[in-house]
C-alpha positions as CSV (number, residue, x, y, z in Angstrom):
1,X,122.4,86.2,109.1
2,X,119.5,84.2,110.4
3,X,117.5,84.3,113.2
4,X,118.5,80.2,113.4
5,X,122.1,81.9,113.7
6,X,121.3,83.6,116.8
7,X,121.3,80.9,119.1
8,X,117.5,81.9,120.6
9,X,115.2,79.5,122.4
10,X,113.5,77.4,120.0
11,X,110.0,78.2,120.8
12,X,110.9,81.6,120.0
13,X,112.6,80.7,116.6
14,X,109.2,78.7,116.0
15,X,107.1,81.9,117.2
16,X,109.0,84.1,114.6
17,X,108.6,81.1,112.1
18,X,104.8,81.8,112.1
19,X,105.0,85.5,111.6
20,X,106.7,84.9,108.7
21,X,110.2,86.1,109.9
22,X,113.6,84.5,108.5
23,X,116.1,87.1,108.0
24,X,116.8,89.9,110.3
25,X,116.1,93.8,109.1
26,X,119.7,95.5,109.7
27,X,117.8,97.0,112.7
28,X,117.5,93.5,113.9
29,X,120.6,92.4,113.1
30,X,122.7,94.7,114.7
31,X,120.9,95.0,117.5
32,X,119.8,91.6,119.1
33,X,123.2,89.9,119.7
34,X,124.2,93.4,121.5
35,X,121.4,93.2,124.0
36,X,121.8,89.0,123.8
37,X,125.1,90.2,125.5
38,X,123.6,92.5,128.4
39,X,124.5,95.6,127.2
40,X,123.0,99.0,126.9
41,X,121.5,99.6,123.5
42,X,121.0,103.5,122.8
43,X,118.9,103.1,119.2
44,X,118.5,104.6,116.0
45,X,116.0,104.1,113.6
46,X,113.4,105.2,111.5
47,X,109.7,103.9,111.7
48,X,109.2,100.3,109.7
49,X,112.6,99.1,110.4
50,X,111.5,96.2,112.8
51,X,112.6,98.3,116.1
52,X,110.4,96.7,117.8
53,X,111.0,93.1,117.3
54,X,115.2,94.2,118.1
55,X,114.9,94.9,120.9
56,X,111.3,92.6,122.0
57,X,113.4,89.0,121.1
58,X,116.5,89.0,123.1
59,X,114.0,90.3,126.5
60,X,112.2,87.2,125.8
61,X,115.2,85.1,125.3
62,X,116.6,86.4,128.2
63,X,113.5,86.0,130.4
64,X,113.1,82.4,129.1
65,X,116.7,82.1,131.0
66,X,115.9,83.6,134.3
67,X,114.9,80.8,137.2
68,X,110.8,80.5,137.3
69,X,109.0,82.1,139.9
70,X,105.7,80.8,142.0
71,X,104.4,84.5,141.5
72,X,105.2,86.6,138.4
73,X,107.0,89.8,138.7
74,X,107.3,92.4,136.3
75,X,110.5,92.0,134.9
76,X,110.2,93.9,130.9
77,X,109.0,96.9,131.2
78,X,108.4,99.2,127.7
79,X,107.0,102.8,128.3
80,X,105.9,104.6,124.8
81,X,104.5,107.8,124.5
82,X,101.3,106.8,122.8
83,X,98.5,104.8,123.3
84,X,98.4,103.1,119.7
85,X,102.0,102.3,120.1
86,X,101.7,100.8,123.5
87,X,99.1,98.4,121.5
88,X,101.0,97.8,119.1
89,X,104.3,97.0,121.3
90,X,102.1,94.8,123.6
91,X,100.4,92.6,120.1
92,X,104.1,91.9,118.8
93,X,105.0,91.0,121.8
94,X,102.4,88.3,122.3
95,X,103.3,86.8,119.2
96,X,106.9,86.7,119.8
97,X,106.5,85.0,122.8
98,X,103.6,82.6,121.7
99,X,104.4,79.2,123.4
100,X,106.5,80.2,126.0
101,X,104.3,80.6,128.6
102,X,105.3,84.5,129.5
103,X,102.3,87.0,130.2
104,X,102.4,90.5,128.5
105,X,99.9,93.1,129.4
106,X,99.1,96.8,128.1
107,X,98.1,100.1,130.1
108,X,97.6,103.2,129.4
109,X,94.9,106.3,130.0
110,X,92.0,107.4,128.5
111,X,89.9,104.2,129.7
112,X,89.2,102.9,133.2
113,X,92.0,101.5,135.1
114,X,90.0,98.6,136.8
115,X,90.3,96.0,133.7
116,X,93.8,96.8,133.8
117,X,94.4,96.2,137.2
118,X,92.4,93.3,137.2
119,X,95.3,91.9,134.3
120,X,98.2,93.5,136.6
121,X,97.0,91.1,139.7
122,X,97.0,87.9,137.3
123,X,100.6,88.5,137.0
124,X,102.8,90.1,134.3
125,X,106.0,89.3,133.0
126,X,106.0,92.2,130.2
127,X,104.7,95.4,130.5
128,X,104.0,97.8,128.2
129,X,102.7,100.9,129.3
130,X,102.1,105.0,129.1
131,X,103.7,107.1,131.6
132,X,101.0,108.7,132.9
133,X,98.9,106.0,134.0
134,X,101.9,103.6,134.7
135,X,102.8,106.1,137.6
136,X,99.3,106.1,138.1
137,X,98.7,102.8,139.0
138,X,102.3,102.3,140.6
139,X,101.4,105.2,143.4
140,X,98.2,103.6,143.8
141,X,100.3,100.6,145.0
142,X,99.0,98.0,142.2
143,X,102.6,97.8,140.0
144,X,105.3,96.8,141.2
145,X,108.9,97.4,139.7
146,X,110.8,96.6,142.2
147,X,112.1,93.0,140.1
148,X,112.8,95.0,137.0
149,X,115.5,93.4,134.7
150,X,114.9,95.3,131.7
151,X,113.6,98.6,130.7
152,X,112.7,100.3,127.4
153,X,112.1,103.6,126.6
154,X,110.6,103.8,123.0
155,X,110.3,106.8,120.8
156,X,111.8,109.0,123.3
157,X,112.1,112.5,121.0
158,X,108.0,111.8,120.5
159,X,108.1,111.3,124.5
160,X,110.1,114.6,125.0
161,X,107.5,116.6,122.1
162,X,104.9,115.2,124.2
163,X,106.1,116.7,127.3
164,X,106.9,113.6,129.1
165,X,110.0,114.2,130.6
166,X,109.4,114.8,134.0
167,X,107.3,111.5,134.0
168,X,110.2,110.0,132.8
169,X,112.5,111.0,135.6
170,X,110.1,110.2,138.2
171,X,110.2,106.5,136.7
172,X,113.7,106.5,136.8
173,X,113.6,106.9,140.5
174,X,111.5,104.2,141.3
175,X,112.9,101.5,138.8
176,X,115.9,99.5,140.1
177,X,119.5,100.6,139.2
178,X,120.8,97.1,138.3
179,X,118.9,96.6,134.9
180,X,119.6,96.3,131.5
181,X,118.5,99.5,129.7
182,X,117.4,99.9,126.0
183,X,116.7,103.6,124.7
184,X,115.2,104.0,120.9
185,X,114.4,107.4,119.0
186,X,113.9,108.3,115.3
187,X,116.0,111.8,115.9
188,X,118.8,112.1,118.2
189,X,118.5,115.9,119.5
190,X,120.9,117.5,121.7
191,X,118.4,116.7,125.0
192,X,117.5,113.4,123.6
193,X,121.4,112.1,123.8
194,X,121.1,113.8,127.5
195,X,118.5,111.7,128.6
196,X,120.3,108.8,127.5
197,X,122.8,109.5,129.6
198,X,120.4,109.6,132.5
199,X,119.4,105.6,131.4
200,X,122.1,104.2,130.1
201,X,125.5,102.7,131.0
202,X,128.3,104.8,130.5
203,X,129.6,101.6,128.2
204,X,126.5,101.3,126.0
205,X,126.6,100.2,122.5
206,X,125.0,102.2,119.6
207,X,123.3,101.9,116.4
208,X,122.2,104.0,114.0
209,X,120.4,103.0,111.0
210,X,118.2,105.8,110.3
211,X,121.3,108.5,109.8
212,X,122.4,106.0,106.6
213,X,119.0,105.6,105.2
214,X,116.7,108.5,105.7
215,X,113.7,107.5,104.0
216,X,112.6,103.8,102.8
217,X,113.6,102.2,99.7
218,X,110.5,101.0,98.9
219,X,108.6,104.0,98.7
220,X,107.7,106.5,95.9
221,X,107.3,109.8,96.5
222,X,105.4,112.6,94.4
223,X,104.3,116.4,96.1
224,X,101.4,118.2,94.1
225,X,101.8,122.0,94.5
226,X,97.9,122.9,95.7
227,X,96.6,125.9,97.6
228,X,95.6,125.5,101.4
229,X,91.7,125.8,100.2
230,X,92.4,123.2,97.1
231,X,93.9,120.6,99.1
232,X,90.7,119.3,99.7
233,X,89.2,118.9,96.4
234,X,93.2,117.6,95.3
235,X,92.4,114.8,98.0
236,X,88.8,113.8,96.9
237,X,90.4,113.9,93.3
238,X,93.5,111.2,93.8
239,X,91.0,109.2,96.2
240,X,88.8,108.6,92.9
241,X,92.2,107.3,91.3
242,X,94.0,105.6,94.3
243,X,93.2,101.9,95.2
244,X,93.6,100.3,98.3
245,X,94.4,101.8,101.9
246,X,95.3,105.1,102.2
247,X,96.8,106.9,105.5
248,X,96.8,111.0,105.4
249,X,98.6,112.7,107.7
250,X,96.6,116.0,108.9
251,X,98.8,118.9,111.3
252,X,95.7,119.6,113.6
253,X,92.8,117.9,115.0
254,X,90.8,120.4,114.4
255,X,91.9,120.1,110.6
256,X,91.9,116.2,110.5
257,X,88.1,116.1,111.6
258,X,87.4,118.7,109.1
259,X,88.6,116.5,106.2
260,X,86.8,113.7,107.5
261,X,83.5,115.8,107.5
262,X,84.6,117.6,104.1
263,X,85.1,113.8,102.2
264,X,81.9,112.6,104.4
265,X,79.6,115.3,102.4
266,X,81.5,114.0,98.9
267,X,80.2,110.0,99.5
268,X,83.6,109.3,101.2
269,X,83.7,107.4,104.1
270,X,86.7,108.7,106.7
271,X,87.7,108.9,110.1
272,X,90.1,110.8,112.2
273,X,92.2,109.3,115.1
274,X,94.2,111.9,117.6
275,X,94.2,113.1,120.9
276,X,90.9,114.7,121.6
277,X,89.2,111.2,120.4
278,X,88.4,108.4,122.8
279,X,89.9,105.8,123.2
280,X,87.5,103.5,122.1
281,X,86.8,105.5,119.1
282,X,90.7,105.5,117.7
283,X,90.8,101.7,118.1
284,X,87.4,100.8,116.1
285,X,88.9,103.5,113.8
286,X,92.3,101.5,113.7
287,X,90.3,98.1,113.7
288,X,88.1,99.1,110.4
289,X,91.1,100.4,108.7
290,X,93.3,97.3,109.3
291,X,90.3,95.1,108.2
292,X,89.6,97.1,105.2
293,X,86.3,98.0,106.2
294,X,87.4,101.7,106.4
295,X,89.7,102.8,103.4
296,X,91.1,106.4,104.2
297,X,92.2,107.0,108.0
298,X,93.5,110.9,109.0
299,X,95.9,111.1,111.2
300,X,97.9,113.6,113.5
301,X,102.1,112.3,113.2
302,X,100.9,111.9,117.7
303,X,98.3,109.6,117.3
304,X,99.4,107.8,114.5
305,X,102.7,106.6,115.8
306,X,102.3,102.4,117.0
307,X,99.9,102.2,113.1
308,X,101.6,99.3,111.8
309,X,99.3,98.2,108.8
310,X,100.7,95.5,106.3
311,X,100.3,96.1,102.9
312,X,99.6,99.8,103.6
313,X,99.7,101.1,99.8
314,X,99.5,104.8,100.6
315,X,100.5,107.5,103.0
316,X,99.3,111.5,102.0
317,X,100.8,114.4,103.5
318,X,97.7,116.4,103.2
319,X,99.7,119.5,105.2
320,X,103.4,118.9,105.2
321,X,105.5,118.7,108.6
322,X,107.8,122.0,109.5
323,X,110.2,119.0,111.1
324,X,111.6,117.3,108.1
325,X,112.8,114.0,110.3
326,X,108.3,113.9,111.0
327,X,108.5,113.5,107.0
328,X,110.5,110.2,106.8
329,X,108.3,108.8,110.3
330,X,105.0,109.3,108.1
331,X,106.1,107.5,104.6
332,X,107.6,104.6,106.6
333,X,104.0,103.7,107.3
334,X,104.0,102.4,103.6
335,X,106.5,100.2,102.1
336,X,107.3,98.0,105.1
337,X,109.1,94.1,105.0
338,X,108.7,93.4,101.7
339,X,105.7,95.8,100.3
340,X,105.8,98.5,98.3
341,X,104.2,101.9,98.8
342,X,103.5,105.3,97.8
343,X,103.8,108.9,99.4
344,X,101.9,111.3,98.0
345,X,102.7,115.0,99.7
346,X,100.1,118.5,99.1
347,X,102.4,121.1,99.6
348,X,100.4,125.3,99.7
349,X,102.9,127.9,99.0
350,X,103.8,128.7,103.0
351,X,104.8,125.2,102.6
352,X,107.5,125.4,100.1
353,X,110.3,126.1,103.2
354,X,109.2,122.9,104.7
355,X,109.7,121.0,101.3
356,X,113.2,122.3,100.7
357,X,114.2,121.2,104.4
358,X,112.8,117.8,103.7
359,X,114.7,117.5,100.4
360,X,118.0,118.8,102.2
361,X,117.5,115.7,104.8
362,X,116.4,112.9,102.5
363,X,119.5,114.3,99.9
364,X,116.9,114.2,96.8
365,X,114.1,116.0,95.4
366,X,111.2,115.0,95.4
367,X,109.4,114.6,92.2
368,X,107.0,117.3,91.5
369,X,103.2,116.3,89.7
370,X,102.8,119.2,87.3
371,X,99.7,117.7,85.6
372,X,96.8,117.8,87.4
373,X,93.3,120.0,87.8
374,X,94.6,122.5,90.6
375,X,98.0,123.8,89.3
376,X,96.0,127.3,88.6
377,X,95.2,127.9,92.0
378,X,98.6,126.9,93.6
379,X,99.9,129.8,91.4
380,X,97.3,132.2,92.4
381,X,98.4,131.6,95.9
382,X,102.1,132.0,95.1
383,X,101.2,135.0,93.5
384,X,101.0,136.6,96.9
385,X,103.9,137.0,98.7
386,X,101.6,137.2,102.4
387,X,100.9,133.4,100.9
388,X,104.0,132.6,101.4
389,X,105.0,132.9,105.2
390,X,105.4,129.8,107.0
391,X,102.3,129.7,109.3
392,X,103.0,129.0,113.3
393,X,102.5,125.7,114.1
394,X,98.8,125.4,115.0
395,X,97.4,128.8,113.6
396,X,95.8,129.0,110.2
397,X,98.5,130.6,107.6
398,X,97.5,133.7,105.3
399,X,93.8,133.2,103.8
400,X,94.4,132.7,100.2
401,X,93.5,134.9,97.7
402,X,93.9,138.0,99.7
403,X,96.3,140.6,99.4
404,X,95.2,141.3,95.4
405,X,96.8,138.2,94.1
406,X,96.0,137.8,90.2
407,X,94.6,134.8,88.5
408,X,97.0,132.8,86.6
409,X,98.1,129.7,84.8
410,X,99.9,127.3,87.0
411,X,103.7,126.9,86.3
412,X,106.2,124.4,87.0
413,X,108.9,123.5,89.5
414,X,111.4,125.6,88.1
415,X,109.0,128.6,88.0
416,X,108.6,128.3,84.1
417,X,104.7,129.0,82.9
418,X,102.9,125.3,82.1
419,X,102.4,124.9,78.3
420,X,98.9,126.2,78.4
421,X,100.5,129.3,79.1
422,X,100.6,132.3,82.3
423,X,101.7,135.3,83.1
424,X,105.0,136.1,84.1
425,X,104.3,137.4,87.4
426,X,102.0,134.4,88.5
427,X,105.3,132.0,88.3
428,X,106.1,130.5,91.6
429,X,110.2,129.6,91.9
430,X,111.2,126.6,92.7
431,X,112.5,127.3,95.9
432,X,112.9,130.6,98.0
């Protein structure tokens, strides 16, 4: 299949043309003659599949259909939970719609609203927005939805984490019944395929393309066992090895500004993009690092959903996700279209549970780095079995080293001592 095959407007076809698009992703392919059709589309699939050019093309296509209006009215409206991925949404779908005269704007909070109205009044055709400060503006009276022909809700189990849900239902309230309605998530949770319900047509169509291919083909994968107070010094290490662009994935904010000051002290220039930044800081952030003037970005999994970086050449798991589906979202940041890419994933000994629940979900293992300069410390740490809790999301695990944990030699996977030797107590099993 080609995107010639599809029968779509040709200024579209010559819009894709200049990104560089010819065949569809399977994402794509499925998808766009589905919602060509007018139907429902509950989606899903995983991050770097081209979600959102399915379902961005046929709105276009079918917006380039409807009769012309003297005033624009919103008639696409796309609500995702973050404020990078409302950018992002908003940038792809100016260039899909490059030369066909349609107007696509961008809200969302953390910046003032005026500039934003000032777009709304111009008139918008596509709309891509943030809950909050889309119900915002349309109780203040400046949006109005009342001409609504299509409505997306993207990355709707992020949406629900987020705590969005009741935003969500009081949109659904004001938005017109008779629409067409698209609903995309990674996961499909029990109260994710509830809320669908709430949106969709009772005869929607579904895909699935995530289930079938769990994490991307492109993609290597390696996990270094390291202790929690290693990891940094593991980082600074691979960064001395490691060319080109390199995403890491932090579980705090608190943590993620601490790496940035811990590589800033070791002649390593970082930044940190998440909630409790401005907005203006996480886009220069995002700017530097997509020109290359800024090499190593840290990221909470929140703020870094809507990065879409070509030629991204590595993602690191500096602390390792307790939601193994939050795994495969993070390394397909790196081997998009036709790249290649590499995850790299730090895993302490409280994070050994979270590996084995990743490995059970991507049906592999992933290959373990037993040569490098902190395998003695990771089995000090194992050494104690207080280590080896899972911490609470959000509180500091056990301090290593406490709880009279011996020095030892590291050991590998399968809890065997390394050649250079250890004691038999100091060996860490591969999985518990």
């Amino acid at each position: 299949m080609t995107f010639d095959s599809l029968g779509l407007d040709s200024r579209i076809l010559t819009a894709l043309e200049k990104q560089g698009y010819t065949q569809p992703t399977p994402i794509q392919a499925q998808s766009i003659p589905i919602l060509l059709s007018g139907k429902d589309l509950l989606g899903t699939a995983q991050t770097g599949t081209g979600k959102t050019a399915a379902f961005t093309i046929p709105i276009i296509e079918h917006l380039l259909e409807q009769e012309p209006q003297k005033r624009r009215r919103i008639k696409a409206l796309v609500v995702t939970p973050t404020r990078e991925l409302a950018l992002q949404v908003a940038e792809n779908a100016k260039k899909y719609s490059a030369g066909t005269g349609l107007r696509t704007a961008v809200i969302f909070g953390g910046v003032g609203q005026n500039p934003q109205i000032d777009q709304l009044r111009k008139g918008v055709d596509y709309l891509v927005a943030t809950p909050g400060r889309l119900l915002d503006l349309h109780g203040q009276g400046f949006i109005d939805l009342n001409h609504l022909s299509h409505f997306v809700l993207d990355e709707a189990d992020q949406m629900l984490d987020m705590g969005f849900i009741h935003d969500i239902r009081k949109l659904l309230k004001v938005i017109p019944q008779k629409r067409q309605s698209l609903f995309f998530s990674a996961t499909m949770p029990k109260d994710i395929i509830e809320l669908s319900g709430q949106i969709l047509k009772p005869n929607y169509e579904q895909v699935r393309i995530a289930v079938e291919k769990p994490t991307a083909e492109r993609v290597s994968q390696e996990v270094y066992f390291v202790s929690k107070k290693e990891k940094p010094g593991l980082l600074y290490h691979l960064l001395q090895e490691l060319e080109g662009a390199v995403l890491v994935f932090g579980r705090t904010k608190h943590g993620c500004d601490k790496v940035v000051r811990i590589l800033a002290k070791k002649g390593v220039k970082a930044a940190a993009i998440h909630g409790n930044k401005s907005q203006n800081a996480r886009q220069n952030a995002l700017k530097s690092f997509k020109d290359g003037s800024l090499r190593v970005l840290i990221a909470t999994d929140i703020a870094a959903r809507g990065i879409d970086i070509s030629g991204l050449e590595h993602v690191v798991n500096y602390d390792l996700p307790n939601i193994p589906e939050t795994y495969v979202h993070r390394i397909g940041r790196t081997g998009r279209a036709d790249a290649s890419g590499a995850s790299i994933s730090f895993c302490s000994a409280d994070e050994r549970g979270y590996l084995k629940d990743i490995e059970k979900l991507i049906k592999a293992e992933v290959p373990l780095v037993e040569d490098h300069p902190f395998t003695e410390g990771a089995a000090e740490e194992w050494a104690d079995p207080e280590n080896r809790k899972p911490a609470k999301q959000g509180q500091r695990g056990p301090r290593p080293g406490r709880g009279g944990a011996q020095k030892s030699q590291g050991s590998n996977r399968s809890g065997r001592p390394n050649r250079s030797g250890g004691s038999k107590g100091s060996r860490p099993p591969r999985r518990r």
